[in-house]
Structures are given as C-alpha cells and as structure tokens.
DSSP file (Angstrom, degrees, kcal/mol; ACC not computed):
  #  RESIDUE AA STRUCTURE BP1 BP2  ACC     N-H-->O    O-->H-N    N-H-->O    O-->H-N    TCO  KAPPA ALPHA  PHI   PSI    X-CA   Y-CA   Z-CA
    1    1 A X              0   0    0      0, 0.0   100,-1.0     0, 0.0     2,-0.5   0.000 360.0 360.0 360.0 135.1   70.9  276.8  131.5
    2    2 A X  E     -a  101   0A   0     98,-0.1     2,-0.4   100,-0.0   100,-0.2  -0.913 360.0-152.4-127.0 151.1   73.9  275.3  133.1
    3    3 A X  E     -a  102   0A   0     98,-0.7   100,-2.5    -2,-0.5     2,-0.6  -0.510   5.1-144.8 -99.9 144.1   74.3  272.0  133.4
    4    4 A X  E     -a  103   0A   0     -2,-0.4     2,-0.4    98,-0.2   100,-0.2  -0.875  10.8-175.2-111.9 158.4   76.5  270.2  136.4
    5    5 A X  E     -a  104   0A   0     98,-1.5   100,-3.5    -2,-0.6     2,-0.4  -0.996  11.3-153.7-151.3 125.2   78.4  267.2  135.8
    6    6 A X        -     0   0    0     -2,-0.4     2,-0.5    98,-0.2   100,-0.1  -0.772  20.8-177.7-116.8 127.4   80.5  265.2  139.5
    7    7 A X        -     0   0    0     -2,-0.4   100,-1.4    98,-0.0     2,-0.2  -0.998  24.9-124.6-138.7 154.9   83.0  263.6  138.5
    8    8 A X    >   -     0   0    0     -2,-0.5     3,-1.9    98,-0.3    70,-0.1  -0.531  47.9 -82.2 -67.9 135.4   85.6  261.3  140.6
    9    9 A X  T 3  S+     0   0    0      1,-0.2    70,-0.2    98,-0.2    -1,-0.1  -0.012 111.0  12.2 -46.4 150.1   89.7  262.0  140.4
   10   10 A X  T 3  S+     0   0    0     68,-1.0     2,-0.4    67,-0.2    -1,-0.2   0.692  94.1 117.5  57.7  11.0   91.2  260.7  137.8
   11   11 A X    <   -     0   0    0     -3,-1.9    67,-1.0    67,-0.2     2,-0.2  -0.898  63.5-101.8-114.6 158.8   88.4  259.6  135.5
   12   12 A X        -     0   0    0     -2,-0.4     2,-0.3    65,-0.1    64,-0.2  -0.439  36.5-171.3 -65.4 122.6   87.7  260.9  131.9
   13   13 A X  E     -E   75   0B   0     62,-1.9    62,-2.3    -2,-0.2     2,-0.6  -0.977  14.4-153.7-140.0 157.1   84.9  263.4  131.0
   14   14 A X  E     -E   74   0B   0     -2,-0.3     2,-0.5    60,-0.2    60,-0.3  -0.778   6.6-161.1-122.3  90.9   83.2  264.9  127.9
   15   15 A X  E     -E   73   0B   0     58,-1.1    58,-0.9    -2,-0.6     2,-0.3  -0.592  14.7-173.2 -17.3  84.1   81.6  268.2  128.0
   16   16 A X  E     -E   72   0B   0     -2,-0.5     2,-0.5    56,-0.2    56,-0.2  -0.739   5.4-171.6-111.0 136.3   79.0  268.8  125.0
   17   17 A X        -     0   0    0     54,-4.8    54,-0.5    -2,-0.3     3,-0.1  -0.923  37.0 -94.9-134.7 150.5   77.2  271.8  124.1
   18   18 A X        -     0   0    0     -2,-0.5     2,-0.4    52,-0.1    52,-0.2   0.057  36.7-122.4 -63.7 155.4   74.5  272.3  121.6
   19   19 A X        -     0   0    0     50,-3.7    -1,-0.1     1,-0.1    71,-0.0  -0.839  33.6-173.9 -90.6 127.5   76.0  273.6  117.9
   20   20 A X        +     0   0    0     -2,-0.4    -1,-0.1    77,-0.1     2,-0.1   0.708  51.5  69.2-106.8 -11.3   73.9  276.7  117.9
   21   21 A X  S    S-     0   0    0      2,-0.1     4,-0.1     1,-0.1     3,-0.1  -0.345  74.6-132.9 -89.3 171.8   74.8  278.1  114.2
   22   22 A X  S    S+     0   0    0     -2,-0.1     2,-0.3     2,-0.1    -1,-0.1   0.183  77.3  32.3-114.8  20.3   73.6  276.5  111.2
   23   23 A X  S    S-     0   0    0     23,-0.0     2,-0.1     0, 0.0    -2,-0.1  -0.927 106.4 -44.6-154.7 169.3   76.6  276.4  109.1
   24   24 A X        +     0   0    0     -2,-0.3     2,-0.2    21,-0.1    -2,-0.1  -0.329  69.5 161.4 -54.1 124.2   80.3  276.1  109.3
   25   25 A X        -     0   0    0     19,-0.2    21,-3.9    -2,-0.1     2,-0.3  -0.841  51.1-102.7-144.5 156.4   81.3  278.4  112.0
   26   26 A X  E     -B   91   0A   0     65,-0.6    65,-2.4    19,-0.2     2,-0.3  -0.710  46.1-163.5 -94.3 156.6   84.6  278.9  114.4
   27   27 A X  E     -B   90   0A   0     17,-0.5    17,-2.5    -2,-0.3     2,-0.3  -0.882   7.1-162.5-130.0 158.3   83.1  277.1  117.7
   28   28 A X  E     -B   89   0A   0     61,-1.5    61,-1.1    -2,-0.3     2,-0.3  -0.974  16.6-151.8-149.1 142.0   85.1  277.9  121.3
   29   29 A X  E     +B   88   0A   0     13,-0.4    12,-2.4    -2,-0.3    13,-0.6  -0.803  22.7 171.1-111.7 152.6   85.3  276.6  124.4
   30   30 A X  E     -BC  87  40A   0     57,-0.9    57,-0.8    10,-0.3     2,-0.2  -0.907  14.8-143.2-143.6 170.8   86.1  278.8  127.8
   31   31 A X  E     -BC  86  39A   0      8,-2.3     8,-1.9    -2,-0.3     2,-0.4  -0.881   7.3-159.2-139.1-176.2   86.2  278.6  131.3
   32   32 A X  E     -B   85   0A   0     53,-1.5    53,-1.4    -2,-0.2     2,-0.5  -0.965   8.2-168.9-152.6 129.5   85.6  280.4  134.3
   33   33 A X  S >  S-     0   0    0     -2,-0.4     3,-1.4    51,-0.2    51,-0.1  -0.965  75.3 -11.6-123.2 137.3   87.1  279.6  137.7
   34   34 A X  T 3  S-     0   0    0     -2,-0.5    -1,-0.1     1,-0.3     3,-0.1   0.846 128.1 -55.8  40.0  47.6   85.8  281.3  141.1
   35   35 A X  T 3  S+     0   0    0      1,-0.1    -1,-0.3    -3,-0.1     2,-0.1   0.821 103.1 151.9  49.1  42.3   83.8  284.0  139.0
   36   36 A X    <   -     0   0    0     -3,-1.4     2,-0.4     1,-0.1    -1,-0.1  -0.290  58.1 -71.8 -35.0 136.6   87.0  285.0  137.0
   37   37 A X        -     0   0    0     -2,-0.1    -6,-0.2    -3,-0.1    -1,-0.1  -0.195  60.6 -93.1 -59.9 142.9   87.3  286.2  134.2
   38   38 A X        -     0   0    0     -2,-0.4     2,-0.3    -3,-0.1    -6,-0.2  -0.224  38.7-160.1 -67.9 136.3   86.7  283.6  131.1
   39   39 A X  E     -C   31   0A   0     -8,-1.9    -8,-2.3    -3,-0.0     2,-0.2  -0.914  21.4-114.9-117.6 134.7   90.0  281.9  129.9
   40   40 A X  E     +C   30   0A   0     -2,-0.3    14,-0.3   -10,-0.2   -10,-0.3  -0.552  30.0 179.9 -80.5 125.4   90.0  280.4  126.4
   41   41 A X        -     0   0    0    -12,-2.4    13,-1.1    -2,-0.2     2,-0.2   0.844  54.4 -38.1 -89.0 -49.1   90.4  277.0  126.2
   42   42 A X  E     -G   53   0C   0    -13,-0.6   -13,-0.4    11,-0.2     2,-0.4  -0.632  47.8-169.6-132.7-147.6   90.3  275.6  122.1
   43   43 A X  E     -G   52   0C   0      9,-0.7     9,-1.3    -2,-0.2     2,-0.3  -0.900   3.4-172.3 163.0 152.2   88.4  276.8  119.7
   44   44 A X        -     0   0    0    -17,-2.5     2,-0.8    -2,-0.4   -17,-0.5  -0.857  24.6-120.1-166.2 132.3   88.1  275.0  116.2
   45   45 A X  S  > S-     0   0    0      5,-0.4     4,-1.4    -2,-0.3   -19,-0.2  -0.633  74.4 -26.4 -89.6 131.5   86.2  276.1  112.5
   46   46 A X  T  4 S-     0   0    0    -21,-3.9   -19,-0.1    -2,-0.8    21,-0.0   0.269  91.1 -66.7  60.3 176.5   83.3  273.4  111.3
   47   47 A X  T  4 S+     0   0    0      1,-0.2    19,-0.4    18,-0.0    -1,-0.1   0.814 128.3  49.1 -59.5 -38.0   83.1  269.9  112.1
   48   48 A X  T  4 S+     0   0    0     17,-0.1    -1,-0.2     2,-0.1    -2,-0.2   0.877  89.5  99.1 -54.7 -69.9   86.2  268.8  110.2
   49   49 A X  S  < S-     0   0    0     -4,-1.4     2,-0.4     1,-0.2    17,-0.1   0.468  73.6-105.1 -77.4-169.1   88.6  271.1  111.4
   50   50 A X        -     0   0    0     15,-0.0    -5,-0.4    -6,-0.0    -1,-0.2  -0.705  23.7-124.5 -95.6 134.4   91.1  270.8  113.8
   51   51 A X        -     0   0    0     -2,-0.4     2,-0.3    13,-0.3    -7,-0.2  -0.455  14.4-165.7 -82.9 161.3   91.1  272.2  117.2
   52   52 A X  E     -G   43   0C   0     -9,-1.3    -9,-0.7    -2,-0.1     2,-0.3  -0.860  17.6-142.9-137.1 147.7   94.0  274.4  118.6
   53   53 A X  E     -G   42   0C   0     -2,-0.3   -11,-0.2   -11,-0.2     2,-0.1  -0.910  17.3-130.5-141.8 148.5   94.1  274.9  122.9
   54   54 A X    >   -     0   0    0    -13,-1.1     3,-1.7   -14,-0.3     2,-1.1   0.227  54.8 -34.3-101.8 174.6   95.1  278.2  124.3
   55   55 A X  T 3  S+     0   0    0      1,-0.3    -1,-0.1     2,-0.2   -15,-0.1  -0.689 129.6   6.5 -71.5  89.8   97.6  278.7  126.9
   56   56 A X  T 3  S+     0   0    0     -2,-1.1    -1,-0.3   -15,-0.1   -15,-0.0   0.152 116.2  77.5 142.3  25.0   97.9  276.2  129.6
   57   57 A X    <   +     0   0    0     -3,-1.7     3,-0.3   -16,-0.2    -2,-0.2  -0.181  66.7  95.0-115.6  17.0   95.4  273.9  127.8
   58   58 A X        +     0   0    0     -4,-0.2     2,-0.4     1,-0.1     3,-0.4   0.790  56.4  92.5 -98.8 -44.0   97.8  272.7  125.4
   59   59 A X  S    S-     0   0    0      1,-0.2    -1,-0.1     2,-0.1    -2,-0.0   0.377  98.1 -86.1 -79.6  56.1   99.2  269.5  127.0
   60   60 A X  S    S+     0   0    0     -2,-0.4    -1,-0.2    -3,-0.3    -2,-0.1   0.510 104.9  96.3 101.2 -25.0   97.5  266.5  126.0
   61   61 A X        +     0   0    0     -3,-0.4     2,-0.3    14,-0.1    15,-0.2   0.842  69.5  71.9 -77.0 -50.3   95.0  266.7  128.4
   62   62 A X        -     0   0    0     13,-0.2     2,-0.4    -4,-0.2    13,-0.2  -0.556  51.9-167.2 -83.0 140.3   92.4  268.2  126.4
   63   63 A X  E     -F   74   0B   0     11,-1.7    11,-1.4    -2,-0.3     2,-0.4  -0.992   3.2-172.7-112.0 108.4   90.1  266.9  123.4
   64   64 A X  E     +F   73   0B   0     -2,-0.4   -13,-0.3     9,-0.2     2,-0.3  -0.903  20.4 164.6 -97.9 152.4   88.0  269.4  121.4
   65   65 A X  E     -F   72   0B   0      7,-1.3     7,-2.3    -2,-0.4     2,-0.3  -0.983  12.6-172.5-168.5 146.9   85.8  267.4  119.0
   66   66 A X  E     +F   71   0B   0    -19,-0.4     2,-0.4    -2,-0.3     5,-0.2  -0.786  13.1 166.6-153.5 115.1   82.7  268.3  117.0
   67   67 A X  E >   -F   70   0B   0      3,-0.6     3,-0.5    -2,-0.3   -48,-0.1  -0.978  61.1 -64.4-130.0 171.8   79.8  267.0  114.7
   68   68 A X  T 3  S+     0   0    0     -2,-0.4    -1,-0.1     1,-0.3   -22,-0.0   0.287 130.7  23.1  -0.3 -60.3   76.5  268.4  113.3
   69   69 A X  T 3  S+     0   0    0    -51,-0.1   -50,-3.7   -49,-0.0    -1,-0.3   0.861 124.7  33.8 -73.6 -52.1   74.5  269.0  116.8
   70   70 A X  E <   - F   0  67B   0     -3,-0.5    -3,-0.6   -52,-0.2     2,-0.4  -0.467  47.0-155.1-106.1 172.9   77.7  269.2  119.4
   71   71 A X  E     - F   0  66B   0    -54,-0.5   -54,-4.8    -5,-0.2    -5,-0.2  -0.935  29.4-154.0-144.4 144.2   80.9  270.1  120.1
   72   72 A X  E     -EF  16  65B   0     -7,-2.3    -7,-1.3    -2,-0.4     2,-0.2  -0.610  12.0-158.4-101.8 168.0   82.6  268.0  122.9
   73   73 A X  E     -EF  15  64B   0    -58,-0.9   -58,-1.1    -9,-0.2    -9,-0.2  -0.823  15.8-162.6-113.1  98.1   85.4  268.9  125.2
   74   74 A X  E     -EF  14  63B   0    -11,-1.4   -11,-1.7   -60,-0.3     2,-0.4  -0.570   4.1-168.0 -80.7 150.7   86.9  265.7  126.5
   75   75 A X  E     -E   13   0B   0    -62,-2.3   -62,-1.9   -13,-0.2     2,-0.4  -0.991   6.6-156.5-113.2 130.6   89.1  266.0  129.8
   76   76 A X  S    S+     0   0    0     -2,-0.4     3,-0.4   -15,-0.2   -64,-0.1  -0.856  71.2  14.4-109.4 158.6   91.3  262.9  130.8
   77   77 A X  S    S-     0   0    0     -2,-0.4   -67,-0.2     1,-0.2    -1,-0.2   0.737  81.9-144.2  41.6  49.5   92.3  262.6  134.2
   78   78 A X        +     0   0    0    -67,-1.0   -68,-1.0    -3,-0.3     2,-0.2   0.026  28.4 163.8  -4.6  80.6   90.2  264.8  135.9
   79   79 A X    >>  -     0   0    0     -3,-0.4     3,-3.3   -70,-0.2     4,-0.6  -0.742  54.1 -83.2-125.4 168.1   91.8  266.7  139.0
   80   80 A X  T 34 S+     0   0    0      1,-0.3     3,-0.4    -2,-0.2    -1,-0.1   0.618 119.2  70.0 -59.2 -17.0   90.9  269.8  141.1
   81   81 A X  T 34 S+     0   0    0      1,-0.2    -1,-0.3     3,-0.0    -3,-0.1   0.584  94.6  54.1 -80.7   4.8   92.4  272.0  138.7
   82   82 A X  T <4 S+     0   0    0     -3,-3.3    -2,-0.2     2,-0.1    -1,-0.2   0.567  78.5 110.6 -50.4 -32.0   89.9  271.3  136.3
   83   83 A X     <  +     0   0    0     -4,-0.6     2,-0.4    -3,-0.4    22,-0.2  -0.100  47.2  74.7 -54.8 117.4   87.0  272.2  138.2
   84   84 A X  E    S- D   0 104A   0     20,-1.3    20,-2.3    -2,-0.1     2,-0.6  -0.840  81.2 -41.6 168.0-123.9   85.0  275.3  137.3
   85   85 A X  E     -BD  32 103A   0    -53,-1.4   -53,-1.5    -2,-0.4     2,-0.5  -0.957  46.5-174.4-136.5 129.1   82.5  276.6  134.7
   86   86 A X  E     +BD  31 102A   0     16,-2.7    16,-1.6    -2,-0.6     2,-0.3  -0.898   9.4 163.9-135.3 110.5   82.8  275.8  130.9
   87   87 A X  E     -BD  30 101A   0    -57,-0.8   -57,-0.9    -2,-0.5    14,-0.2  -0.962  23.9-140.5-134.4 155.2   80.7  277.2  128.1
   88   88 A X  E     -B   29   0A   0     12,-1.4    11,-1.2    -2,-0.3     2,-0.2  -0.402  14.8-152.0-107.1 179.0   81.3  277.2  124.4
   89   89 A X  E     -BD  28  98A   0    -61,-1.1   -61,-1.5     9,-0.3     2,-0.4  -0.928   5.2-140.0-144.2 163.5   80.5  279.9  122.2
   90   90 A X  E     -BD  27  97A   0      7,-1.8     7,-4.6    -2,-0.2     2,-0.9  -0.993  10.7-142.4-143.4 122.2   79.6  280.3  118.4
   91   91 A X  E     +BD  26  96A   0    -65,-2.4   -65,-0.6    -2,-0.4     2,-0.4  -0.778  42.4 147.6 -81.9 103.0   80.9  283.1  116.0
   92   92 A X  E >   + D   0  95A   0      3,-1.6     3,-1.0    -2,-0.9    -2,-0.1  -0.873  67.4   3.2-118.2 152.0   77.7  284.0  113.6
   93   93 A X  T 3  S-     0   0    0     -2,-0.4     3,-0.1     1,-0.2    -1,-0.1   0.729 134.3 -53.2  40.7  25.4   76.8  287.5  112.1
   94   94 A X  T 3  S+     0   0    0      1,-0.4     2,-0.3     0, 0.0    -1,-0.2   0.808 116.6  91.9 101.7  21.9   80.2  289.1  113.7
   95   95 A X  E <  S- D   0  92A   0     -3,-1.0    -3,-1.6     2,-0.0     2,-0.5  -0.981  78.2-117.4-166.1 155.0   79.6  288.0  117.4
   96   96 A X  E     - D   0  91A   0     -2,-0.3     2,-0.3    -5,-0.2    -5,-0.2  -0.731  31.2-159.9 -87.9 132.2   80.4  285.5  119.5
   97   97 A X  E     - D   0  90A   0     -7,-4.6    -7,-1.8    -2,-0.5     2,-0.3  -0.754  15.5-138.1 -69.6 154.4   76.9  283.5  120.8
   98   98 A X  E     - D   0  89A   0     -2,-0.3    -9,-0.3    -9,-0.2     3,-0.1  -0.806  20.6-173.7 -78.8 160.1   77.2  281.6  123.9
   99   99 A X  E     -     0   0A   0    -11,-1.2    -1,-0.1     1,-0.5   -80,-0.1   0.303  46.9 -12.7-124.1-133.0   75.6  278.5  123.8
  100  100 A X  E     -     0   0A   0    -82,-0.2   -12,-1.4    -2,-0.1    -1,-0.5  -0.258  56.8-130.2 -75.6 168.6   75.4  275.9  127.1
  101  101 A X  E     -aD   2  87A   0   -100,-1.0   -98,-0.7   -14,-0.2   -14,-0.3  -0.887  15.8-160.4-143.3  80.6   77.3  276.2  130.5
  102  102 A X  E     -aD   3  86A   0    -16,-1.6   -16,-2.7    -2,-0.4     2,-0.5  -0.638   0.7-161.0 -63.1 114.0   79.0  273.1  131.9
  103  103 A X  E     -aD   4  85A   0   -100,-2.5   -98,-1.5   -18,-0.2     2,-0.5  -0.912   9.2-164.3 -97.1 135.2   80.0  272.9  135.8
  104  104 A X  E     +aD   5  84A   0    -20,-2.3   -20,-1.3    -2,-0.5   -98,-0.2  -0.966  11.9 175.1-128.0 114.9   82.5  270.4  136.4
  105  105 A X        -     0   0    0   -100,-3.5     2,-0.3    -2,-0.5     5,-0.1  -0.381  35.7-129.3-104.0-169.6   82.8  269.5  139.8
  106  106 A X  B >   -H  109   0D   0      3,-0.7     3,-1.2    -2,-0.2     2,-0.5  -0.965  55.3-103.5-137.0 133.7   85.4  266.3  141.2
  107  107 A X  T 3  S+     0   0    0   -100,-1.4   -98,-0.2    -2,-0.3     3,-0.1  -0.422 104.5  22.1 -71.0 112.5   82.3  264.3  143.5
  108  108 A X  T 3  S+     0   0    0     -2,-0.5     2,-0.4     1,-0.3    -1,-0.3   0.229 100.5 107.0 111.3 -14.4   82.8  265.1  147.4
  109  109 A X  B <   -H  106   0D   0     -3,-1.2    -3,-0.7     1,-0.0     2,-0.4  -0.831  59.1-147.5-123.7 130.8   84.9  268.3  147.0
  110  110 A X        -     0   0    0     -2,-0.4     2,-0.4    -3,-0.1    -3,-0.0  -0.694  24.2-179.5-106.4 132.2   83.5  271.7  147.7
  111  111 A X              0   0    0     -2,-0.4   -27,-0.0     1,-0.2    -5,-0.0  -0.933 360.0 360.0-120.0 138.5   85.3  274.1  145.3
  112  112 A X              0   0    0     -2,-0.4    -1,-0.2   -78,-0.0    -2,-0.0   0.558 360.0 360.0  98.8 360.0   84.6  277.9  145.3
C-alpha cells in the first residue's frame, strides 16, 4: 500500500513505516524519483543504533529514527527536491523485505 502525504514548502515531515522483522535487524530507507531507479537514503541496525545517509542525503537535512513498531524518516525543510516515492526495507533471512511506500508530494505542485 502506498501511502501519500502533501506537504507545503518549507515545513518539516516524518515518514514512518511499519518495523516488519521481529528482532534486531538493519532497516533502510530508499527513494524513487520519476520511476527511477531506487537511491539509498540511510539505513540503520535495531532501534538503538545509529543511522548513516548515503550519498547526497548526508547534510543535515535528514533524520532516520526508529523504535519497536516504526522507523521514521524526518525531512526538514521540505522542497521540490524532495518529492518522490520512499519505502524502507528490512534485511531478515538474507533478503531485503520491503515494507510501506511513502509519496511525498509539496501541496499544489504537480511533479512527475
């Protein structure tokens, strides 16, 4: 299922997607812009550890966050190069699952 979420320029949003394993697991978030291929954004093992952001997701911008049910992705300051499709994934038994499918649109702008 994917979910959509309108958001205005410049405000803060958090992207959560169900935790799909039942133990400590590496969790990842990707995106997908104009059917593209998916581009990694963090990724982080269990609730505790810390997340680490991928190549051109490093600066500040991005939150990865995680506890027992979710893992978030926060965004600050929300602009048209954010916009696109975001879904996490969950490494169990030697493969990645995917889990939920986030569209992040900016409200009034037709993207795609």
């Amino acid at each position: 299922m994917i979910t959509t979420v309108e958001v205005q320029p410049g405000e803060e949003v958090t992207l959560q997607c169900t935790n799909t394993s039942n133990h400590q697991t590496q969790a990842d978030w990707f995106k997908v812009v104009n059917q593209t291929k998916p581009t990694c954004v963090s990724s982080m093992f269990g609730s505790r550890g810390s997340a680490s952001f991928c190549d051109g997701f490093q600066n500040g911008k991005f939150i990865m966050s995680s506890n027992i049910t979710f893992v978030f992705l926060q965004i600050k300051e929300v602009n048209l190069s954010d916009v696109g499709l975001y879904f996490c994934g969950f490494y169990t038994n030697k493969h990645t699952v995917i889990s939920d499918a986030v569209e992040l649109r900016i409200q009034g702008k037709l993207v795609g």
